[in-house]
Backbone of each chain as ProteinMPNN parsed JSONL, in Angstrom:
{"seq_chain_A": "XXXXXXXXXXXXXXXXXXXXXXXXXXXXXXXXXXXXXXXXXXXXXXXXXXXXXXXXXXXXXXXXXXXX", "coords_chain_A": {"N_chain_A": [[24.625, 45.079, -102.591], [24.465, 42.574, -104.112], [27.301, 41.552, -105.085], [28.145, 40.979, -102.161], [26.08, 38.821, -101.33], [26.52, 37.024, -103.441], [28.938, 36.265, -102.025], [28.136, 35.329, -100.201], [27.015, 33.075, -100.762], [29.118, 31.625, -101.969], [30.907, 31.341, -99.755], [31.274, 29.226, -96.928], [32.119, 31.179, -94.317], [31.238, 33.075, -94.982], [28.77, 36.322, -94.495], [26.423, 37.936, -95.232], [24.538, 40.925, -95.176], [21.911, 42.681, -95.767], [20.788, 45.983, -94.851], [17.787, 48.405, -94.086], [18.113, 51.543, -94.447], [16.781, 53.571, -93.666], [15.072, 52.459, -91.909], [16.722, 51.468, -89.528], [17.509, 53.912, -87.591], [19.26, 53.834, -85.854], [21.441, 51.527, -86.216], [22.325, 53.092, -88.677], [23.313, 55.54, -87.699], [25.411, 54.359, -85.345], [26.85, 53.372, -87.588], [27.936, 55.303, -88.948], [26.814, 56.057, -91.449], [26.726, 58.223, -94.326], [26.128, 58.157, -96.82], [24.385, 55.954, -99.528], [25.399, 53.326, -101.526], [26.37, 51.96, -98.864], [29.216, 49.986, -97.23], [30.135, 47.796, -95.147], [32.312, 45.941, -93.558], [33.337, 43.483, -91.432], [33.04, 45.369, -89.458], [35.499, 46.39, -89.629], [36.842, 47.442, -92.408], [35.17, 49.516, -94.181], [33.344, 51.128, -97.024], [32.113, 53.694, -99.512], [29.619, 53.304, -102.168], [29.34, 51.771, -105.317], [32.073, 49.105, -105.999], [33.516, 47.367, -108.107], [34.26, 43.948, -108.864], [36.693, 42.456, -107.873], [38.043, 44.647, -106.417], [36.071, 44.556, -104.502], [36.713, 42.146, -103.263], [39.444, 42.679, -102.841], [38.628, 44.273, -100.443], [37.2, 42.701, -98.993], [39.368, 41.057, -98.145], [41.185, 42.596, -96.897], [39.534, 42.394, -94.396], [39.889, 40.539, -93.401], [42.431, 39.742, -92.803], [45.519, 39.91, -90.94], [46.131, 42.204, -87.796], [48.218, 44.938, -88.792]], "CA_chain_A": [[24.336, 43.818, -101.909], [24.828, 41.704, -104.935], [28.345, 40.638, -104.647], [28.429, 39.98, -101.167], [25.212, 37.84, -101.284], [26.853, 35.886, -104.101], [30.25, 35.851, -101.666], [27.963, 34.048, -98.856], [27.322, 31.586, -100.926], [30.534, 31.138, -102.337], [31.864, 30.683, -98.582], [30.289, 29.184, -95.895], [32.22, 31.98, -93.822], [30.868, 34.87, -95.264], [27.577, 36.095, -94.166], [25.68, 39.344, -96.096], [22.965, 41.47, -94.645], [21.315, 44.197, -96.332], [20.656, 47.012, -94.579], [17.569, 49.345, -95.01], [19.221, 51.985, -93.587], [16.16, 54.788, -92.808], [14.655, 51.795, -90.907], [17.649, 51.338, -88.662], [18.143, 55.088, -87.378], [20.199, 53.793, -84.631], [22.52, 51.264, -86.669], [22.947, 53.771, -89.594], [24.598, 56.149, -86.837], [26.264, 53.86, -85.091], [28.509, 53.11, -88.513], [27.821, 56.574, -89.503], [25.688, 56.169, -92.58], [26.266, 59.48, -94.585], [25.946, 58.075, -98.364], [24.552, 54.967, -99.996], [25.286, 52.165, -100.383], [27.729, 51.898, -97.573], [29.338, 48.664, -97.271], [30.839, 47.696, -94.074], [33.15, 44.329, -93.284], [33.918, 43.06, -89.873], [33.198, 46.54, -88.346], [36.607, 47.233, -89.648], [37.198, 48.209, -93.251], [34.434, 50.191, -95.03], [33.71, 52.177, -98.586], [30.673, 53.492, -100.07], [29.331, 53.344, -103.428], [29.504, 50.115, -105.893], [32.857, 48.819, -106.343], [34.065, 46.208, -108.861], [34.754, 42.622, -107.754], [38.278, 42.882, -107.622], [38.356, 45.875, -105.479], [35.144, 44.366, -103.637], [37.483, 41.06, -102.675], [40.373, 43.189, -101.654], [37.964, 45.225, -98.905], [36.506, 41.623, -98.056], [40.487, 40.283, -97.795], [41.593, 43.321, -96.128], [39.089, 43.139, -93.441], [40.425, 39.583, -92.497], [44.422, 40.284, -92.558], [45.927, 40.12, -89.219], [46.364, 43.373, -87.888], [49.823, 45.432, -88.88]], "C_chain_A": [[24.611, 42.628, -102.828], [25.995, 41.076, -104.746], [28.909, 40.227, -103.145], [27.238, 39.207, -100.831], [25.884, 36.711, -102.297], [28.022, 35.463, -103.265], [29.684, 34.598, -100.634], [27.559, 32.714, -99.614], [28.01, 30.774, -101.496], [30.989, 30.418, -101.111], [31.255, 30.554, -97.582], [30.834, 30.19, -94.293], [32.014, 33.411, -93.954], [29.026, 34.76, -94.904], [27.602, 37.631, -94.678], [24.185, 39.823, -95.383], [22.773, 42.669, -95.005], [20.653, 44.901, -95.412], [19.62, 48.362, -94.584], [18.011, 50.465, -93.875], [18.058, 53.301, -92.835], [15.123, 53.788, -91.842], [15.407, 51.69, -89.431], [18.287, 52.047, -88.511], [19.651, 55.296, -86.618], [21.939, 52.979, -84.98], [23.232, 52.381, -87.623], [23.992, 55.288, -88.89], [25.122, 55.45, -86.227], [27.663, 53.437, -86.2], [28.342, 53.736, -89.265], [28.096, 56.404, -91.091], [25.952, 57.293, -93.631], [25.694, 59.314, -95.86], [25.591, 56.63, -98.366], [24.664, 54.665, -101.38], [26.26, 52.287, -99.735], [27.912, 50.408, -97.056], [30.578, 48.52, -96.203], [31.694, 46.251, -93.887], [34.218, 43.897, -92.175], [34.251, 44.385, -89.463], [34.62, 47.334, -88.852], [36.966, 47.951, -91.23], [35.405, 48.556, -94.162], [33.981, 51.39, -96.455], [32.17, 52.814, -98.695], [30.974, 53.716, -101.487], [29.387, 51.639, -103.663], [31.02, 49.787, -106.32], [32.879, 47.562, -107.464], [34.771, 45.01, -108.104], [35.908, 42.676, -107.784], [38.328, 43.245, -106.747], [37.526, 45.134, -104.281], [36.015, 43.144, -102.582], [38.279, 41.52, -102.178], [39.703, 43.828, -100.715], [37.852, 43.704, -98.363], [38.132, 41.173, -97.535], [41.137, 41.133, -96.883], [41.66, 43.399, -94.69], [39.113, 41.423, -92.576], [41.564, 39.38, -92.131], [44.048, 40.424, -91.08], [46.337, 41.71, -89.408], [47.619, 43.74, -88.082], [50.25, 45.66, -87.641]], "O_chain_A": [[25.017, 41.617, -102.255], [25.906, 39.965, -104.222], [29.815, 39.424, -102.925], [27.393, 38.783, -99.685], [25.781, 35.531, -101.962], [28.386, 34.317, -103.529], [30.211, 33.533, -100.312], [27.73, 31.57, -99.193], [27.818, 29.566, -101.633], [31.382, 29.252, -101.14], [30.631, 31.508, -97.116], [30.171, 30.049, -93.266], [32.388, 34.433, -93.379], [28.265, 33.795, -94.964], [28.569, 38.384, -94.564], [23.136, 39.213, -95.176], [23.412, 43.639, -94.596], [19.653, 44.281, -95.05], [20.14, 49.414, -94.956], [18.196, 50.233, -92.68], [18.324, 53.871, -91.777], [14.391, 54.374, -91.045], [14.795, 51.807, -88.369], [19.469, 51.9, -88.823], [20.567, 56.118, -86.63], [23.04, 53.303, -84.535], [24.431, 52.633, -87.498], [24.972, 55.845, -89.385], [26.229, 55.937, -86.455], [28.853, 53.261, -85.94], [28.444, 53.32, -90.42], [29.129, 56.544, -91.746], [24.815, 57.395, -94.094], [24.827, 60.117, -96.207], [26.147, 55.899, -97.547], [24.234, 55.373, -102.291], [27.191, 52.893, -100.264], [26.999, 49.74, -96.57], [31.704, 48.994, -96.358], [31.073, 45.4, -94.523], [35.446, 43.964, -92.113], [35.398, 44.7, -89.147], [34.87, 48.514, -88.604], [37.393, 49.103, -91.166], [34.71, 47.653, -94.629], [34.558, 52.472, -96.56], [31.227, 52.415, -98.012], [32.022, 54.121, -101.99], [29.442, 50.691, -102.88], [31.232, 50.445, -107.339], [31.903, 46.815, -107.398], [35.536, 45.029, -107.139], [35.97, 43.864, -107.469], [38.655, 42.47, -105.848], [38.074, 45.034, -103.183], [35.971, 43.221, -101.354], [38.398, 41.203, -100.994], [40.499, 44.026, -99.797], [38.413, 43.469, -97.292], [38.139, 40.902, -96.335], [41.729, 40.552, -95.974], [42.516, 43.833, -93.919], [38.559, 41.155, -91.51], [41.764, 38.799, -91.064], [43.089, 40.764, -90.388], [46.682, 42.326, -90.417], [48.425, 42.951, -87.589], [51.406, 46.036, -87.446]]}, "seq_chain_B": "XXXXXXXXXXXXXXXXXXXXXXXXXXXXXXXXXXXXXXXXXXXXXXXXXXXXXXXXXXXXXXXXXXXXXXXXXXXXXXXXXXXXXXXXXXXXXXXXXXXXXXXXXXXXXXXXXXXXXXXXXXXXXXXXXXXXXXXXXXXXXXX", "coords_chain_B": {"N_chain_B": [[-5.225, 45.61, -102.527], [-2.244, 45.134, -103.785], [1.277, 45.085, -102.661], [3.107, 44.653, -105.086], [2.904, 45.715, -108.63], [1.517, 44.829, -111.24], [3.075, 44.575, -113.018], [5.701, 44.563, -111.926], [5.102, 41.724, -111.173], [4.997, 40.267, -113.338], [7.673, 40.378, -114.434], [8.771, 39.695, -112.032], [8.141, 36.735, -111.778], [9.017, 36.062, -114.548], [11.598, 35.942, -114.152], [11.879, 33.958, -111.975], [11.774, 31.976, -113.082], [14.123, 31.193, -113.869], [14.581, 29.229, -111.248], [16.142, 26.839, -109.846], [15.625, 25.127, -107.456], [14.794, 24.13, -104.18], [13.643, 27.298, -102.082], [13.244, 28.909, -99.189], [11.955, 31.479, -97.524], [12.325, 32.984, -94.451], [10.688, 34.581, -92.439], [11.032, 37.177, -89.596], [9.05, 38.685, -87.522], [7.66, 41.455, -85.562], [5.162, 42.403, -83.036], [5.097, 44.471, -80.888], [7.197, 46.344, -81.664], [8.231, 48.009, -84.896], [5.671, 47.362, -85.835], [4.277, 48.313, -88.121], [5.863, 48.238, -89.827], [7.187, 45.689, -90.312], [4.305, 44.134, -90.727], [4.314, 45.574, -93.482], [6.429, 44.056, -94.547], [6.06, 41.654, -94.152], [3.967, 40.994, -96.169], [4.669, 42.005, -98.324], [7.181, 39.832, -98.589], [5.484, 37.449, -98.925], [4.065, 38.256, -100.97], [5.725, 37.808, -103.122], [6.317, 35.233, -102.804], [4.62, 34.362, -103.895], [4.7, 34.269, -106.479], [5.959, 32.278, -107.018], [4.789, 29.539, -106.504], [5.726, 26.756, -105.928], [8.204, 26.211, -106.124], [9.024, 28.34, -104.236], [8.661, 28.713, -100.31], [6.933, 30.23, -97.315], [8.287, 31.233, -94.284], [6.566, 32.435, -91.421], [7.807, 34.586, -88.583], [8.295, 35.672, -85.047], [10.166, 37.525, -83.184], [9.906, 37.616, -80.726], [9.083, 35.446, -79.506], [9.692, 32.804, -81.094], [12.239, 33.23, -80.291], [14.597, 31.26, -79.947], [15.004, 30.707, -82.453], [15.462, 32.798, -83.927], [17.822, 33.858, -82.636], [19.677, 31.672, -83.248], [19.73, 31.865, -86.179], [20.619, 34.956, -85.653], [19.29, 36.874, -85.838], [18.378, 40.297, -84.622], [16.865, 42.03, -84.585], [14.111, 43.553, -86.155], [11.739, 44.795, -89.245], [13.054, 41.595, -90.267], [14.686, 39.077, -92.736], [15.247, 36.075, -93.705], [16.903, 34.933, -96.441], [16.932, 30.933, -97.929], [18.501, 27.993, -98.778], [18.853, 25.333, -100.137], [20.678, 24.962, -98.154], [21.28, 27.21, -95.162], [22.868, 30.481, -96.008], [23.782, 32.593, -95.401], [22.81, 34.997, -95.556], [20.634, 37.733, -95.162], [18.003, 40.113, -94.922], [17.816, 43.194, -93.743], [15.064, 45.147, -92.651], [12.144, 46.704, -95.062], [12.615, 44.904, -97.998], [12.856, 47.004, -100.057], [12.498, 48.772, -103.223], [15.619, 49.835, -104.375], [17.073, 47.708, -103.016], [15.085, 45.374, -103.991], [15.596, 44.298, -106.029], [17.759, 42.887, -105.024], [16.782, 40.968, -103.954], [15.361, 39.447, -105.844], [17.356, 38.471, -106.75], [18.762, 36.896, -105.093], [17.177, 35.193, -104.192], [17.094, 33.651, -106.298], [19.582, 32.609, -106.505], [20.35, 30.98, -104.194], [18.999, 29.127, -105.164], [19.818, 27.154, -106.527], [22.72, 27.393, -105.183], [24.759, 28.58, -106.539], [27.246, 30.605, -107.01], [27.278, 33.487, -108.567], [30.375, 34.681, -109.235], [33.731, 35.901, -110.511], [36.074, 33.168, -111.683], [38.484, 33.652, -110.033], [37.751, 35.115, -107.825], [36.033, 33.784, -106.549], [38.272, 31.642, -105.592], [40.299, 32.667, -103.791], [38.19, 33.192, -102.013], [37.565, 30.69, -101.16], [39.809, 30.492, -99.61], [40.182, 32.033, -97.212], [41.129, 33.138, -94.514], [39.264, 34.057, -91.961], [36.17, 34.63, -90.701], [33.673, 36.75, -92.509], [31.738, 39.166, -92.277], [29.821, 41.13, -93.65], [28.546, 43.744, -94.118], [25.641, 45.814, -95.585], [24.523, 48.738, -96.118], [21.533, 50.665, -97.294], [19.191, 52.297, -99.349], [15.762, 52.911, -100.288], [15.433, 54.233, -102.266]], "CA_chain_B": [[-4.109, 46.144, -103.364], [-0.68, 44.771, -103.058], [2.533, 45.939, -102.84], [3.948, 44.874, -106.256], [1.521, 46.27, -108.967], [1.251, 43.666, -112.482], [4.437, 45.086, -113.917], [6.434, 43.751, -110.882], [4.381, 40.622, -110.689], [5.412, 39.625, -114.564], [9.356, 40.975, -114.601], [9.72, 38.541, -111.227], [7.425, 36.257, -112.599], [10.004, 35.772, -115.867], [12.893, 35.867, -113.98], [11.98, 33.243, -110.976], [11.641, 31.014, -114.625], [15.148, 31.099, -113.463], [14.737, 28.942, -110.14], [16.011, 25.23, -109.999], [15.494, 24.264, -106.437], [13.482, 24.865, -103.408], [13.744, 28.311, -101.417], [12.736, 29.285, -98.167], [12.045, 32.325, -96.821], [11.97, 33.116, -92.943], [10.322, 36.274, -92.123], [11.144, 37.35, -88.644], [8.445, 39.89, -87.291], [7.886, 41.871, -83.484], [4.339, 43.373, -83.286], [5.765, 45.377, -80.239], [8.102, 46.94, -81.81], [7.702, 47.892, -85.947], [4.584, 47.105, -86.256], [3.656, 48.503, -89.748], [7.029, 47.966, -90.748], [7.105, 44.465, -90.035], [3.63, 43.812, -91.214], [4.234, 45.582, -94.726], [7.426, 42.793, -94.858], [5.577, 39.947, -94.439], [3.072, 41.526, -97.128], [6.299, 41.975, -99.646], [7.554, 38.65, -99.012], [4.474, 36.729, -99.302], [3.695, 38.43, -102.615], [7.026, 37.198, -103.932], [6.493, 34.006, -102.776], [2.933, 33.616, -104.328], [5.058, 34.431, -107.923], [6.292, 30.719, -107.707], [4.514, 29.047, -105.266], [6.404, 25.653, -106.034], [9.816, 26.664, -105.296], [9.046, 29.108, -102.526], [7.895, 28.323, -99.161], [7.326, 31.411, -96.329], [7.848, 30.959, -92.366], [6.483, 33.475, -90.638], [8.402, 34.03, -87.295], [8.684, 36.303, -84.021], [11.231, 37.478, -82.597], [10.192, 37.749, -79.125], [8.292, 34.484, -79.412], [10.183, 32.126, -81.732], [13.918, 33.76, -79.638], [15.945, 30.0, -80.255], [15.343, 30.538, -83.839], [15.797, 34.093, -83.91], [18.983, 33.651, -82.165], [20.577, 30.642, -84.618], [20.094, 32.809, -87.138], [21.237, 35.886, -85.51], [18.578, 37.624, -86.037], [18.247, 40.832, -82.942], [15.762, 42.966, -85.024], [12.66, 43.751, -87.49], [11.576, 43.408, -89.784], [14.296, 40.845, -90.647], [14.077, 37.921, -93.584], [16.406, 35.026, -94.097], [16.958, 34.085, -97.865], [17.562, 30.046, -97.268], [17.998, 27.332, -100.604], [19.42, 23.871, -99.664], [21.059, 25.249, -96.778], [21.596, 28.835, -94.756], [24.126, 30.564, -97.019], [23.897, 33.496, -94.376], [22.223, 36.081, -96.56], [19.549, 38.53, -94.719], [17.556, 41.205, -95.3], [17.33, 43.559, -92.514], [14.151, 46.13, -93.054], [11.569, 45.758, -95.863], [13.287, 44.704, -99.059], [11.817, 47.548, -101.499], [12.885, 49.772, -104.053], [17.397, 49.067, -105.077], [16.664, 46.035, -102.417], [13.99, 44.687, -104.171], [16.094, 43.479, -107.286], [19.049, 41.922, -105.174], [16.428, 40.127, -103.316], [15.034, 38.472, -106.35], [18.354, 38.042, -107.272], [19.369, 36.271, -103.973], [16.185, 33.938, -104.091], [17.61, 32.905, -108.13], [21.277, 32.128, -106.541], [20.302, 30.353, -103.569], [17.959, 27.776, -105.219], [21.086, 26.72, -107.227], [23.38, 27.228, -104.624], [25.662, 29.08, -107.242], [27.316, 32.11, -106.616], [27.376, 34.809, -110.037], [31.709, 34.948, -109.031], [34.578, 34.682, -111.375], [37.015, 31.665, -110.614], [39.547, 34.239, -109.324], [37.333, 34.91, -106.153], [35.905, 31.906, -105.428], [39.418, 30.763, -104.994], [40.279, 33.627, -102.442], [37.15, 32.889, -100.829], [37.57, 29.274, -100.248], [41.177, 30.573, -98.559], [39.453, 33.193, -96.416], [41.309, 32.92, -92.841], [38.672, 33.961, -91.088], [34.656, 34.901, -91.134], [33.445, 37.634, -92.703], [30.316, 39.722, -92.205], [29.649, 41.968, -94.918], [26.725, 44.851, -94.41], [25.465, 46.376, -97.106], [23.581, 49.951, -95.814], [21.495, 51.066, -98.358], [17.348, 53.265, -98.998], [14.61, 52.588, -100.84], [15.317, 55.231, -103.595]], "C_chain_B": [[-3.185, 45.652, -102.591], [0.08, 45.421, -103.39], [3.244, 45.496, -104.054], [2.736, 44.985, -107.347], [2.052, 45.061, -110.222], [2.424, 43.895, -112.978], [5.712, 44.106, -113.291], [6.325, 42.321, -111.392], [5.101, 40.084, -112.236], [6.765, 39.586, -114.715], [9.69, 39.795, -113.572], [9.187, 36.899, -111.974], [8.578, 35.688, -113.437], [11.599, 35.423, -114.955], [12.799, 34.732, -113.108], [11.562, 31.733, -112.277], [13.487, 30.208, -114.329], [15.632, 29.858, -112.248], [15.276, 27.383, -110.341], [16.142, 24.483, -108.823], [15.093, 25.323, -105.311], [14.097, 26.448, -102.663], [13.055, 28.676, -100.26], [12.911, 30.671, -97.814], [11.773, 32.331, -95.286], [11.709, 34.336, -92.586], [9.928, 36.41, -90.411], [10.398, 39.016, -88.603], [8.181, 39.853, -85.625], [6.864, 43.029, -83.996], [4.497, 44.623, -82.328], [6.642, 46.888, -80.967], [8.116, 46.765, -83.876], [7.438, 46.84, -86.278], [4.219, 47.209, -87.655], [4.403, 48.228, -90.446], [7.043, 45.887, -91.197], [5.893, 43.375, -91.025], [3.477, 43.768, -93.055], [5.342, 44.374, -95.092], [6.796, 41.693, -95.007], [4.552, 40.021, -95.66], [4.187, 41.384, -98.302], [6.426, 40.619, -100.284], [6.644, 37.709, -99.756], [3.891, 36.728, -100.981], [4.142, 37.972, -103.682], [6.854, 35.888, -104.399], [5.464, 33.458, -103.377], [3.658, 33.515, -105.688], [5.51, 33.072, -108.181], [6.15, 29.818, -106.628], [5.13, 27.555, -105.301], [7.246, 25.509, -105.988], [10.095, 27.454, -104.294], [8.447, 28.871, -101.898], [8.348, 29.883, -98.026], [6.894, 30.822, -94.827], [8.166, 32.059, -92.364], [7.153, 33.366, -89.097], [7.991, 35.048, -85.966], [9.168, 36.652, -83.145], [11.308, 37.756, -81.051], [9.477, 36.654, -78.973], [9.229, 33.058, -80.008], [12.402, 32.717, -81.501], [14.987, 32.323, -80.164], [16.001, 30.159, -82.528], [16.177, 31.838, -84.303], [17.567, 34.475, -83.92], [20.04, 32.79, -83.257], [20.701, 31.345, -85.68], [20.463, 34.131, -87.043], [20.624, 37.082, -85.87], [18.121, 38.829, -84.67], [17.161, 41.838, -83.476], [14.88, 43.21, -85.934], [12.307, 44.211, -87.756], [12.741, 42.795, -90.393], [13.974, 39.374, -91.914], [15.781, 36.967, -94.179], [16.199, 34.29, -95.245], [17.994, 32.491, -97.677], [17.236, 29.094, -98.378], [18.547, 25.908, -99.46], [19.779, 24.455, -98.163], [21.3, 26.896, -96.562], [23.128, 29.462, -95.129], [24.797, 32.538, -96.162], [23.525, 35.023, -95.166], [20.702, 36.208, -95.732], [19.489, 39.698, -94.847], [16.825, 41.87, -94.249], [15.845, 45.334, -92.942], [13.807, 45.857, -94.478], [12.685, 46.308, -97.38], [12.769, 45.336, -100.32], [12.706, 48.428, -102.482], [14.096, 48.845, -104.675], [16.888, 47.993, -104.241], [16.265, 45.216, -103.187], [14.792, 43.711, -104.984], [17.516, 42.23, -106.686], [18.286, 40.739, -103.562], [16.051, 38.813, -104.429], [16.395, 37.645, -107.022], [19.027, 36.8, -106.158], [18.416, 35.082, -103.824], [16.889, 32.985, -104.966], [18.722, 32.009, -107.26], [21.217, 31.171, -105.723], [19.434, 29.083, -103.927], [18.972, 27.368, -106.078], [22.34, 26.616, -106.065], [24.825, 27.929, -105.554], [26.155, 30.428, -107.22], [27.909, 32.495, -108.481], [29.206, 35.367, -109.846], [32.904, 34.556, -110.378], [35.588, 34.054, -110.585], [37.936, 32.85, -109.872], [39.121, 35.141, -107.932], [36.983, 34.385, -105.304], [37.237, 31.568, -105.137], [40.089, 31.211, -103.775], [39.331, 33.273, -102.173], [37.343, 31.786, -100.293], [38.903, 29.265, -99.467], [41.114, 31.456, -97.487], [40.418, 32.212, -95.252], [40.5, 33.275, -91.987], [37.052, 34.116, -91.185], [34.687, 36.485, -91.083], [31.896, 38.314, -93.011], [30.129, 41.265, -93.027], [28.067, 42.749, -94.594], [26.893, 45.883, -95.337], [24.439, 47.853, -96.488], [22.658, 50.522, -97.063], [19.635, 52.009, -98.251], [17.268, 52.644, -100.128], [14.76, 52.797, -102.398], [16.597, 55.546, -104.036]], "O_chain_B": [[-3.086, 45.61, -101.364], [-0.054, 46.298, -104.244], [4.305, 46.119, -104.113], [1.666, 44.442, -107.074], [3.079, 44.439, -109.951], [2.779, 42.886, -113.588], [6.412, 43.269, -113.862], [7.269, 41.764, -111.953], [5.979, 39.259, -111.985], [7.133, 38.536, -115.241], [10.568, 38.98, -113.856], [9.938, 36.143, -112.59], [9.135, 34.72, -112.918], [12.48, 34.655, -115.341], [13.834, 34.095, -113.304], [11.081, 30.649, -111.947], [13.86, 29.056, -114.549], [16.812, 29.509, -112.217], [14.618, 26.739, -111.158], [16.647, 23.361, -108.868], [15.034, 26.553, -105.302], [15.304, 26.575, -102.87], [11.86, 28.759, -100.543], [14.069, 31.086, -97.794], [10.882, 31.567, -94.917], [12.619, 35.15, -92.433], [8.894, 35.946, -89.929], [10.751, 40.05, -89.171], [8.323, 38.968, -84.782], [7.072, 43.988, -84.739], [4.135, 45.724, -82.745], [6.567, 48.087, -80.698], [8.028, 45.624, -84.33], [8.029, 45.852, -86.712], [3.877, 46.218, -88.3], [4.14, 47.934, -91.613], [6.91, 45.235, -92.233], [6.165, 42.384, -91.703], [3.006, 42.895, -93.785], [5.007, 43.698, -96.065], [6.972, 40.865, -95.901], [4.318, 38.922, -96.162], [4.248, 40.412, -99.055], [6.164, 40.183, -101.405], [6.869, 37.252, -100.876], [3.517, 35.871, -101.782], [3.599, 37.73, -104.76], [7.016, 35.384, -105.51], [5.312, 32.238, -103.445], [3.245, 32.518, -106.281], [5.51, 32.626, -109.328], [7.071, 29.375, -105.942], [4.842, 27.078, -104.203], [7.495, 24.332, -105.726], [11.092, 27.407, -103.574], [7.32, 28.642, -102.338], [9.442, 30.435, -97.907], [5.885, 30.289, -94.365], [9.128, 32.696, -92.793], [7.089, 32.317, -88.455], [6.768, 35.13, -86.078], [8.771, 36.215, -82.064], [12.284, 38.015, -80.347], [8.939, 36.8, -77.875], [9.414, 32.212, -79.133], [13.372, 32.592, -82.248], [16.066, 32.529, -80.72], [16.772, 29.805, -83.42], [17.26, 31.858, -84.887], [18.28, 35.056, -84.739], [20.971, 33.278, -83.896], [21.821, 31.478, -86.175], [20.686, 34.71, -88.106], [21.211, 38.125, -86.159], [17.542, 38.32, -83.71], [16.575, 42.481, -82.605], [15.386, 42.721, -86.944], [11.902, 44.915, -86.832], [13.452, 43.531, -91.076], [12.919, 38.753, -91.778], [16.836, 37.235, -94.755], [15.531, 33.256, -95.277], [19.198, 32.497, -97.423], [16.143, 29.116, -98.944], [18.504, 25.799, -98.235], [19.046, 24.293, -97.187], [21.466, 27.696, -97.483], [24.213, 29.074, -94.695], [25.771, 33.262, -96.367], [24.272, 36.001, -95.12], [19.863, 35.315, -95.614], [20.465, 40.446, -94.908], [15.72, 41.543, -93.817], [16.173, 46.377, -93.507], [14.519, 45.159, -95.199], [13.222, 47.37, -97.694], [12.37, 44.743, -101.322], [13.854, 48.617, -102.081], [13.985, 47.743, -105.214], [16.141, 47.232, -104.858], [16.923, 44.18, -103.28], [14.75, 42.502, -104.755], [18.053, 41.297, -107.284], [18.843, 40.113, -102.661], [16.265, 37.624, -104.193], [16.42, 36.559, -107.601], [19.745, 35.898, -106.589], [18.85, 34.032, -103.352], [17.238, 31.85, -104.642], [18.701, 30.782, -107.356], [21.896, 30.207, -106.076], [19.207, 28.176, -103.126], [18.128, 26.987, -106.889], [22.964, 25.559, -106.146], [25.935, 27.681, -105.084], [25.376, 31.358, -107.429], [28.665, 31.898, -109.248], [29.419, 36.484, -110.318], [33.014, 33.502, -111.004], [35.922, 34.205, -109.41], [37.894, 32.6, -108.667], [39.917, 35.703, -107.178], [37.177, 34.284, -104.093], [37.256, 31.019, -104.035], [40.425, 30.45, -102.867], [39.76, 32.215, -101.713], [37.338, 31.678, -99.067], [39.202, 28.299, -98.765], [42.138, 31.599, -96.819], [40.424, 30.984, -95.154], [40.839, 32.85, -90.882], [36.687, 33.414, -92.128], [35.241, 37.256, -90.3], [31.114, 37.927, -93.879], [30.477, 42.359, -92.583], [26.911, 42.379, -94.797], [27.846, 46.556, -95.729], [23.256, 47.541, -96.62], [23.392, 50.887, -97.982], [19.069, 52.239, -97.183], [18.107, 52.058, -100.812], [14.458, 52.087, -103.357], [16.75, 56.278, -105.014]]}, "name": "protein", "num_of_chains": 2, "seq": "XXXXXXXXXXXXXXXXXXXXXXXXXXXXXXXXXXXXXXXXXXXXXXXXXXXXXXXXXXXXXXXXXXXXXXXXXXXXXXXXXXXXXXXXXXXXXXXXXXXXXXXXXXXXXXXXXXXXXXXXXXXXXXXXXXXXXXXXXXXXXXXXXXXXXXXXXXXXXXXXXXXXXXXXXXXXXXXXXXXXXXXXXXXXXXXXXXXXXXXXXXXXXXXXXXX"}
C-alpha cells in the first residue's frame, strides 16, 4: 500500500485503497485473492507481492495505455 | 484496554513527531451490517488520533445515514476510513487498519499532513502525465 498511497498524492488522478482482504470475502473472490498483497489497477492489470517503484509505475502506466 | 498496547502508543507517538499539518480522518461505520468490525475501527482510529490530538481530528460517519458523504467519497462499504490532509488525496482504508496495514496507515497520516509524496523525480513526472485515472487496490491480511 505504500507506494500507491504516496502515488495518490503525487496525482490528483490516482486514488489507493487498502484492502483487508479476510474482511471482504466477497471482493477478495471477485478479483480472486489467492496470495498477499495483491495489487490490482483499473480492474485490469494485476501482480502480487511487493514490487519496486519502477516496476510498480510500469503496472500503474500499463493499466492506463489504450488498449492494443 | 485498548487496541494499541504502550509499545504501539510510543513508536507512533515518535513518528507522528513527524506531522506538519492538520489531518483528518473520516471513519465511515454501518451498525447493520459489521457491527464489531466497524466498531473495533472506530476504536483503532480514535486511538491513533488521541497520539496527536493537535494535528488529528476524527469524523465519525454512517454509511446508511450520512449516504451524500459516503457517496463523494465513494465509499459502498465498512468499516471504511478516509486518510484526508489539506485536501482528499484519495487514499482509503477499506476494513480495520491492523497488523502490515497498521504501519502504511501511520505512514499515510505522515504524507498527507505535508502533502508530499515519498516518490523519486522519475515518477512524479510520469504521474503528472498519467492519461487517465487510476485506481490502485492494494488486497492485503492482518498477518
Amino acid at each position: 500500500m505504500r507506494l500507491a498511497q504516496h502515488m495518490a498524492i503525487a496525482s490528483d488522478r490516482v486514488t489507493a485503497t487498502a484492502i483487508e482482504a479476510t474482511e471482504f470475502p466477497d471482493l477478495s473472490r471477485s478479483y480472486r485473492v489467492s496470495a498477499v498483497p495483491k495489487i490490482v489497477i483499473n480492474d485490469r492489470v494485476e501482480f502480487e507481492g511487493a514490487l519496486p517503484e519502477p516496476d510498480f509505475l510500469g503496472a500503474v502506466l500499463r493499466a492506463v495505455a489504450p488498449e492494443a | 484496554m485498548g487496541l494499541l498496547d504502550e509499545r504501539d502508543q510510543t513508536a507512533v507517538r515518535k513518528e507522528f513527531e513527524k506531522l506538519t499539518g492538520p489531518v483528518k480522518l473520516v471513519v465511515f461505520s454501518q451498525s447493520l451490517e459489521a457491527a464489531e468490525l466497524s466498531r473495533q475501527n472506530e476504536e483503532l482510529i480514535k486511538e491513533v488520533a488521541e497520539l496527536a490530538p493537535d494535528a488529528i481530528t476524527v469524523e465519525m460517519l454512517n454509511l446508511a445515514i450520512d449516504r451524500e458523504r459516503a457517496e463523494r467519497y465513494g465509499i459502498e462499504r465498512v468499516p471504511a476510513t478516509v486518510v484526508e490532509g489539506a485536501r482528499d488525496y484519495g487514499i482509503r482504508f477499506l476494513g480495520i487498519p491492523a497488523g502490515y496495514e497498521f504501519a502504511n496507515l501511520i505512514d499515510s497520516i505522515i504524507a498527507v499532513s505535508s502533502g508530499t509524496a515519498a516518490l523519486t523525480q522519475e515518477t512524479q513526472a510520469a504521474l503528472a502525465e498519467l492519461g487517465g485515472d487510476v485506481d490502485i487496490k492494494v488486497f492485503s491480511t492482518p498477518t
